[in-house]
TIRO-2110 file (N, C-alpha, C; in Angstrom, 1 decimal):
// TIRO-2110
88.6, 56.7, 129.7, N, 1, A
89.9, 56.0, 129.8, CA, 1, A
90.1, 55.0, 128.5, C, 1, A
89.1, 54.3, 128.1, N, 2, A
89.4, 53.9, 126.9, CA, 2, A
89.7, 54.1, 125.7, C, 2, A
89.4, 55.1, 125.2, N, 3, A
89.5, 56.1, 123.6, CA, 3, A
91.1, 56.3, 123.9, C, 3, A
91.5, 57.1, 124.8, N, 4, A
92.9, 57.4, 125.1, CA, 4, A
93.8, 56.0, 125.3, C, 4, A
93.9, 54.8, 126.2, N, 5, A
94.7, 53.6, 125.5, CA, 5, A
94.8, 53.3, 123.8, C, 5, A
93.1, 53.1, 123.4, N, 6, A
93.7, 53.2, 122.3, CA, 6, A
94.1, 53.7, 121.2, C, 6, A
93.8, 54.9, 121.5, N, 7, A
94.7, 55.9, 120.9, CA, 7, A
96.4, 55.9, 121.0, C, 7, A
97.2, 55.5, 122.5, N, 8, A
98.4, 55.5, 122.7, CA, 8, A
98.6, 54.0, 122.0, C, 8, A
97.9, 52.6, 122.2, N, 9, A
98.3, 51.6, 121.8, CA, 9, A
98.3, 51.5, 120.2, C, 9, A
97.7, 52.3, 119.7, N, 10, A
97.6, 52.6, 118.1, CA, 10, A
98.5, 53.0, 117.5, C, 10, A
99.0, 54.0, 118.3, N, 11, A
100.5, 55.0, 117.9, CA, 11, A
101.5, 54.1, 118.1, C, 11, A
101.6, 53.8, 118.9, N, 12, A
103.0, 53.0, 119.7, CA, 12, A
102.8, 52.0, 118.1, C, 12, A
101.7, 51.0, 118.3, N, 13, A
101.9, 50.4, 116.8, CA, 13, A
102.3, 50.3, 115.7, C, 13, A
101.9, 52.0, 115.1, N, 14, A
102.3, 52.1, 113.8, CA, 14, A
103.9, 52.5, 114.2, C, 14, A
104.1, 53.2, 115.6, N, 15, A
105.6, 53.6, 115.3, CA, 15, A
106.2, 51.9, 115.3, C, 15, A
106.2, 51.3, 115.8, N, 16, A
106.7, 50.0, 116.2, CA, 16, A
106.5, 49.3, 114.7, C, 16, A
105.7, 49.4, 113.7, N, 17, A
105.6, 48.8, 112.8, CA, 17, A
106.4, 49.2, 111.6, C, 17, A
107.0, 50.8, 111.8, N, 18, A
107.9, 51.7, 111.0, CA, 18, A
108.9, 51.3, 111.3, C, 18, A
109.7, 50.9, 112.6, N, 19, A
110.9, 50.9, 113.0, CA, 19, A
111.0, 49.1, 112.4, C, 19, A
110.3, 48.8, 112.4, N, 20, A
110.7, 46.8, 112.3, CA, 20, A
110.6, 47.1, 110.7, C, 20, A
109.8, 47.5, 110.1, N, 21, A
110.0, 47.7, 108.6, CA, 21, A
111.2, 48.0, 107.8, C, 21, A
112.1, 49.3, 108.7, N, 22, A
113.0, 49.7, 108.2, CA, 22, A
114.1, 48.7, 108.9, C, 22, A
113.6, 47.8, 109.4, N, 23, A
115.1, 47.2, 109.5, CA, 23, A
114.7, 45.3, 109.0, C, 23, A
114.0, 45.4, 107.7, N, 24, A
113.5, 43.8, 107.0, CA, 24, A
112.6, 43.4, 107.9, C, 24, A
111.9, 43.7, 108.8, N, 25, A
110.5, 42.5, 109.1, CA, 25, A
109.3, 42.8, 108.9, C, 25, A
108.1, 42.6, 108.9, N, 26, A
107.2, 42.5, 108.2, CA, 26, A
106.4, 44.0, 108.7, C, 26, A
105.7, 44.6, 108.5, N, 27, A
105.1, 45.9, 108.9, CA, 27, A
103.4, 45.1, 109.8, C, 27, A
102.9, 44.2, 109.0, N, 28, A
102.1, 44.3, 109.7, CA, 28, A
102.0, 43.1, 111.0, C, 28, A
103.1, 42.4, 111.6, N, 29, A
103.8, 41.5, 112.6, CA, 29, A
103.8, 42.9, 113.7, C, 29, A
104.8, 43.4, 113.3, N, 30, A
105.1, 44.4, 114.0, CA, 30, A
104.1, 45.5, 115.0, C, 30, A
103.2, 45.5, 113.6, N, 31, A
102.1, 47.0, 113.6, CA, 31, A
101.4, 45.6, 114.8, C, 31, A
101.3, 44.7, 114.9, N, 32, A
100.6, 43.6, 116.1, CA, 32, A
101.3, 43.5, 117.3, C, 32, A
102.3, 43.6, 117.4, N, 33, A
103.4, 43.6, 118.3, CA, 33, A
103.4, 44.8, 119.8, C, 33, A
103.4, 45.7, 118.5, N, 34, A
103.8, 46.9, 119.1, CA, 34, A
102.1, 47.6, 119.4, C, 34, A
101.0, 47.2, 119.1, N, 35, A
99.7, 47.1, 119.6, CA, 35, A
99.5, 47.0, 120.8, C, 35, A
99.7, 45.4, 120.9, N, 36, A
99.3, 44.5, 122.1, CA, 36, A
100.5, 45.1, 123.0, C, 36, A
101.1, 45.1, 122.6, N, 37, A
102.4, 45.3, 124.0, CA, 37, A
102.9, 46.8, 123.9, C, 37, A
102.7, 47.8, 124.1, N, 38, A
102.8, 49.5, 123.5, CA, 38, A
104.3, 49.6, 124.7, C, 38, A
104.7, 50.0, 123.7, N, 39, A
106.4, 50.5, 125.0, CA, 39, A
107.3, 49.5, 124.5, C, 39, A
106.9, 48.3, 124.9, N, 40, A
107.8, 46.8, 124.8, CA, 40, A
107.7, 46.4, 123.9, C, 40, A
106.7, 46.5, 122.7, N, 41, A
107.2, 46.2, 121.4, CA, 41, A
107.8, 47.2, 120.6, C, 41, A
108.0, 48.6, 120.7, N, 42, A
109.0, 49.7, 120.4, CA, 42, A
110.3, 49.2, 120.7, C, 42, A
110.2, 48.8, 121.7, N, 43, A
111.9, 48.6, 122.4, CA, 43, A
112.4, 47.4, 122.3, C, 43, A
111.5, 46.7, 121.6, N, 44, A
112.4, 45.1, 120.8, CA, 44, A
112.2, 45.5, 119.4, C, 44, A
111.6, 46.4, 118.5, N, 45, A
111.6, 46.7, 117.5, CA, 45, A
113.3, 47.8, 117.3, C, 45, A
113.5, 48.5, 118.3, N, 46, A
114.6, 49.3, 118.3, CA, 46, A
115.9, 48.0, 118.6, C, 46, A
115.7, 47.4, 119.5, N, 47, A
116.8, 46.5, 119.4, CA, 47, A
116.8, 45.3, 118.5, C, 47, A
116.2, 45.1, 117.6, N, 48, A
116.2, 43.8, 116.8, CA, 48, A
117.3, 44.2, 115.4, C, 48, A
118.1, 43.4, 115.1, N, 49, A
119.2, 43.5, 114.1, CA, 49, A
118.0, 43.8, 113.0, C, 49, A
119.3, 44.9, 112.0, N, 50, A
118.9, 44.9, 110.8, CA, 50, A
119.1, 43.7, 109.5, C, 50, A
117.9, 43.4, 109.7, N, 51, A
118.2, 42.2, 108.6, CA, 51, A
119.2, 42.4, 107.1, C, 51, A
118.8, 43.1, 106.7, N, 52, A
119.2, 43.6, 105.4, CA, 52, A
120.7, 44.3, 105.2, C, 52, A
121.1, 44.4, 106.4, N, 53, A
123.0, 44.5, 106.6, CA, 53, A
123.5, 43.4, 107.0, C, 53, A
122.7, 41.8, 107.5, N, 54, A
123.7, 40.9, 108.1, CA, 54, A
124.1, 40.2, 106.6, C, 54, A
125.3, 39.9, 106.9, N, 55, A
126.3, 39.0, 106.2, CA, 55, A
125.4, 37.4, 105.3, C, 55, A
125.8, 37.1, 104.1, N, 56, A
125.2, 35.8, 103.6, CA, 56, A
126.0, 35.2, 103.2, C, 56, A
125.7, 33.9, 102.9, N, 57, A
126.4, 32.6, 102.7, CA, 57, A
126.0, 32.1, 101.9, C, 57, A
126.3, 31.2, 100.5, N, 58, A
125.5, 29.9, 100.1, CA, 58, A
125.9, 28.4, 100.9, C, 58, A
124.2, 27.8, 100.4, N, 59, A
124.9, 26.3, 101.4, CA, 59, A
125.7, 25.4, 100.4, C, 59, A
126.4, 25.0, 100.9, N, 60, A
127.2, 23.9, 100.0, CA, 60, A
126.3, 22.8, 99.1, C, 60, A
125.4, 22.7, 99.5, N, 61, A
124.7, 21.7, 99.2, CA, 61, A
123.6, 21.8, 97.9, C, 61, A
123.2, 22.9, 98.0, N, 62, A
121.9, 23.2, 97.3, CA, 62, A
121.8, 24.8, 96.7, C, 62, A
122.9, 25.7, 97.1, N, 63, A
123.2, 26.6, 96.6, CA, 63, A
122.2, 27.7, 97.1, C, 63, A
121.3, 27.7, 98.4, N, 64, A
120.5, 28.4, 98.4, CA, 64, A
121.2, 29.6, 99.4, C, 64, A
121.5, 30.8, 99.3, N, 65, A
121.6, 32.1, 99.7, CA, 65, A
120.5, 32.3, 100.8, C, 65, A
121.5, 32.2, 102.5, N, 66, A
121.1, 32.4, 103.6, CA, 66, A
122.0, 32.8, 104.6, C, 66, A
121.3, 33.1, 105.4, N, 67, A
121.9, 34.6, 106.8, CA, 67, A
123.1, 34.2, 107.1, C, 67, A
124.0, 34.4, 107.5, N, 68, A
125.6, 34.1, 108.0, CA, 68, A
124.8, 33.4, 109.2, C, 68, A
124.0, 33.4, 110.5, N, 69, A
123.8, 33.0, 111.2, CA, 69, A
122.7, 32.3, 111.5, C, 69, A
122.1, 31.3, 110.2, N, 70, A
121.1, 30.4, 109.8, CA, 70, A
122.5, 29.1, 110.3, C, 70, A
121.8, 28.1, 110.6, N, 71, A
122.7, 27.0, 111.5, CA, 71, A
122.0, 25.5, 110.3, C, 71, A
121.1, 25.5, 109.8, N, 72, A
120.6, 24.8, 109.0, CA, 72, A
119.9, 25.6, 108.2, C, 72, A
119.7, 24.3, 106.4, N, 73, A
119.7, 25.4, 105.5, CA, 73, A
117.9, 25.0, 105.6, C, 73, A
117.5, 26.3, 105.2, N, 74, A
115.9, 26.1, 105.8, CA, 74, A
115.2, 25.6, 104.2, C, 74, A
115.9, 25.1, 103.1, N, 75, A
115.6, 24.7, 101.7, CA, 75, A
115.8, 23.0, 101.7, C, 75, A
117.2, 22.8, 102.1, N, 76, A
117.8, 21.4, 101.7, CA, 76, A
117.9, 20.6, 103.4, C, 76, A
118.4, 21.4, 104.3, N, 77, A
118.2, 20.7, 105.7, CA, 77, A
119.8, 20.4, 106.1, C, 77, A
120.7, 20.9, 105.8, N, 78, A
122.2, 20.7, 105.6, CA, 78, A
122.7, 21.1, 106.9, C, 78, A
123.5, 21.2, 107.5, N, 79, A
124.2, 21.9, 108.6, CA, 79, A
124.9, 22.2, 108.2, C, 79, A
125.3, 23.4, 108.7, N, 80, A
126.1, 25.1, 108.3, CA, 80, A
127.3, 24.8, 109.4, C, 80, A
128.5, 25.3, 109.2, N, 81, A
129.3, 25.5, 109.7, CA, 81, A
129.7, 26.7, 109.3, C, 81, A
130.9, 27.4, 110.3, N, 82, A
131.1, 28.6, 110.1, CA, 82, A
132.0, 28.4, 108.8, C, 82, A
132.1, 29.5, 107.9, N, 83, A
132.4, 29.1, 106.5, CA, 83, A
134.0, 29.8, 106.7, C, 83, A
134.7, 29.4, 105.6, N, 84, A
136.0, 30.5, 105.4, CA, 84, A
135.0, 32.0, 104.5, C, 84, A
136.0, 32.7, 105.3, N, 85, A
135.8, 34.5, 105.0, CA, 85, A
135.7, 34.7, 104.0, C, 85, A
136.4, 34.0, 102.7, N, 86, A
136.1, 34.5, 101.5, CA, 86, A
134.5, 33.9, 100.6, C, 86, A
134.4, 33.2, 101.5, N, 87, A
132.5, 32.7, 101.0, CA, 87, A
131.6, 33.7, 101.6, C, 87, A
131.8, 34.3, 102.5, N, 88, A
131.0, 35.5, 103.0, CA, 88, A
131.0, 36.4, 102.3, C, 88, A
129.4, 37.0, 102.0, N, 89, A
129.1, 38.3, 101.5, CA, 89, A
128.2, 39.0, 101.4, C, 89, A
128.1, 40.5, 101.6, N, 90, A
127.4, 41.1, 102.4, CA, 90, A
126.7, 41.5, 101.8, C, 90, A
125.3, 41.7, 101.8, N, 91, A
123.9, 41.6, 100.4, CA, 91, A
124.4, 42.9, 100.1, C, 91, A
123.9, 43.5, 98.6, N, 92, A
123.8, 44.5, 97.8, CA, 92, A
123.1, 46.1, 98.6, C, 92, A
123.6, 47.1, 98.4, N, 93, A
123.1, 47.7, 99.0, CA, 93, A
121.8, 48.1, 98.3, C, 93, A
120.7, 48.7, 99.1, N, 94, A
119.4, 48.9, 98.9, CA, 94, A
119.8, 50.2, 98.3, C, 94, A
119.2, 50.1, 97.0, N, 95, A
119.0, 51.8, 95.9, CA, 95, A
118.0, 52.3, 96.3, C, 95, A
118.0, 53.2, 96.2, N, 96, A
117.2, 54.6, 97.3, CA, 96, A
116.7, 55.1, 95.9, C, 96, A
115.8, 55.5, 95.8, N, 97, A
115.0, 56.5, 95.1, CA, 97, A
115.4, 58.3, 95.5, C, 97, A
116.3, 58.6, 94.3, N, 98, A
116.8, 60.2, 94.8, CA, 98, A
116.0, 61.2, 93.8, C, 98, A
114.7, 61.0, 92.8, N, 99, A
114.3, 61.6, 92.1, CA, 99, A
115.3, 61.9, 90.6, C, 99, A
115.9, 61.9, 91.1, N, 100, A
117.4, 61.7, 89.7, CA, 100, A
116.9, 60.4, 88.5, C, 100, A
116.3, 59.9, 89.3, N, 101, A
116.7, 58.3, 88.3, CA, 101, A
115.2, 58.4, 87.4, C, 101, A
END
C-alpha cells in the first residue's frame, strides 16, 4: 500500500506543480502542495488566477509596477485606490520560442 500512495502523491505533484507554473507561481510551492494534499492541490492549482494575464498599475508614490489588485504597495507602503482606466495596463505578452527566432 505504500509504494502505490506514493507513487499517486508524486504524480498528482508534479502535475500540480506544471499547472501552478504555467499560470506564474513557483514550481516547487506547488510540486509541495500538490504532494501533501494529491486531488486538492490539483484543483486549487486549476482554479488559481493566471498571474501573468492580471492587469498592472504603478503606485503613485514610488513608481513601483504592481497587480491591479495589490491594496498596498508592498515597496513604499502607500494605499492603492482603484485607479482611473487609463493608468491600467496589462503586462506584455510572453514570447514563445517558435524555433523561427
Amino acid at each position: 500500500m505504500g509504494y502505490e500512495f506514493v507513487f499517486v502523491a508524486v504524480t498528482f505533484g508534479i502535475a500540480t506543480a506544471l499547472v501552478g507554473k504555467s499560470k506564474g507561481g513557483s514550481f516547487f510551492l506547488w510540486l509541495a502542495i500538490g504532494t501533501v494534499l494529491p486531488g486538492f492541490g490539483l484543483a486549487a492549482a486549476i482554479m488559481t488566477r493566471n498571474e501573468r494575464t492580471e492587469p498592472e498599475r504603478r503606485c503613485p508614490s514610488c513608481g513601483n509596477t504592481v497587480k491591479l489588485y495589490v491594496q498596498v504597495c508592498p515597496r513604499c507602503g502607500t494605499e492603492l485606490y482603484l485607479p482611473d482606466p487609463s493608468e491600467v495596463r496589462m503586462p506584455p505578452p510572453k514570447r514563445r520560442w517558435t524555433g523561427d527566432n
